[in-house]
C-alpha positions as CSV (number, residue, x, y, z in Angstrom):
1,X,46.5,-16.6,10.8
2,X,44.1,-14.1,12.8
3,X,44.3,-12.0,9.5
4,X,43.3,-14.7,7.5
5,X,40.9,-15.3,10.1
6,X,39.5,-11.9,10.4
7,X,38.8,-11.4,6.7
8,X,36.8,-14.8,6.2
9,X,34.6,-13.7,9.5
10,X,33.9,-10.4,7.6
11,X,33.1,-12.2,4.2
12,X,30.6,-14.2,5.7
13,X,29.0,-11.9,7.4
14,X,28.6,-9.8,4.2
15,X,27.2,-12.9,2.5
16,X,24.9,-12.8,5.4
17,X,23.5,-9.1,5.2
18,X,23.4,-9.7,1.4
19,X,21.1,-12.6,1.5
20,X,17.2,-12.1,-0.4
21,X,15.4,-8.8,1.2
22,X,11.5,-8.5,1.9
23,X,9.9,-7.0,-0.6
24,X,8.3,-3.8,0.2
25,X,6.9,-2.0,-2.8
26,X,4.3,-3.6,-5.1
27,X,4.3,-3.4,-9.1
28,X,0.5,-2.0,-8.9
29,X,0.6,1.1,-7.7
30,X,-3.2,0.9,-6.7
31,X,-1.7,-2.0,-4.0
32,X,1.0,-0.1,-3.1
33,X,-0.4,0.6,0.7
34,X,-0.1,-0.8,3.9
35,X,-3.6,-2.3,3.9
36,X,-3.2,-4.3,1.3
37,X,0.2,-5.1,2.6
38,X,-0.9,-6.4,5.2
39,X,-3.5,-8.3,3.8
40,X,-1.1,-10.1,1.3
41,X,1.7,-10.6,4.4
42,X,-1.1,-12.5,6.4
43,X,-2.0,-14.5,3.8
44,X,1.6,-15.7,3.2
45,X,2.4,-16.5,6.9
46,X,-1.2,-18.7,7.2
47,X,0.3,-20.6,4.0
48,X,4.1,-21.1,5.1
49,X,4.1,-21.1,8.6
50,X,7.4,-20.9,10.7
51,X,9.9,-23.7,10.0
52,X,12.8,-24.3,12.3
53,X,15.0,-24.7,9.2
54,X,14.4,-21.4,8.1
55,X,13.0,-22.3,5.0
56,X,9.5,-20.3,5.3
57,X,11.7,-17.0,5.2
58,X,12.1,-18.0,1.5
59,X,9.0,-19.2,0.8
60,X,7.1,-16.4,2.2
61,X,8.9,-13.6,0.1
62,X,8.3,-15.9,-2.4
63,X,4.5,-15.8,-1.8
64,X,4.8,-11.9,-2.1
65,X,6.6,-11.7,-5.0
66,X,3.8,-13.6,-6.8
67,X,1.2,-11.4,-5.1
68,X,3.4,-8.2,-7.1
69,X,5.4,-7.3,-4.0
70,X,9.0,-6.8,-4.7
């Protein structure tokens, strides 16, 4: 039963780690600097701004990926 146990606790917290990352790199190499990172980054936060579900996370790197981050 604690074996079972054990290897469901380490599953989910796999799932966990695995979940969507922050995107970091932009597809416009001319954007590709922490400036405009920045820049972009602000403007998502002011748009989606911190939800105690949790859902903003998504939304936000949404809002980068449309601004080329990824």
């Amino acid at each position: 039963m604690i074996r079972y146990l054990s290897i469901v606790l380490m599953l989910f917290i796999l799932l966990a780690c695995s979940g969507p990352q922050f995107p970091k790199t932009n597809s416009d190499p001319a954007k590709n600097n922490a400036k405009t990172f920045n820049q972009d980054l602000n403007d998502c936060l002011e748009a989606y701004p911190e939800a105690s579900s949790g859902s903003h996370i998504k939304q936000r790197i949404s809002c980068m990926n449309l601004k080329g981050w990824h």
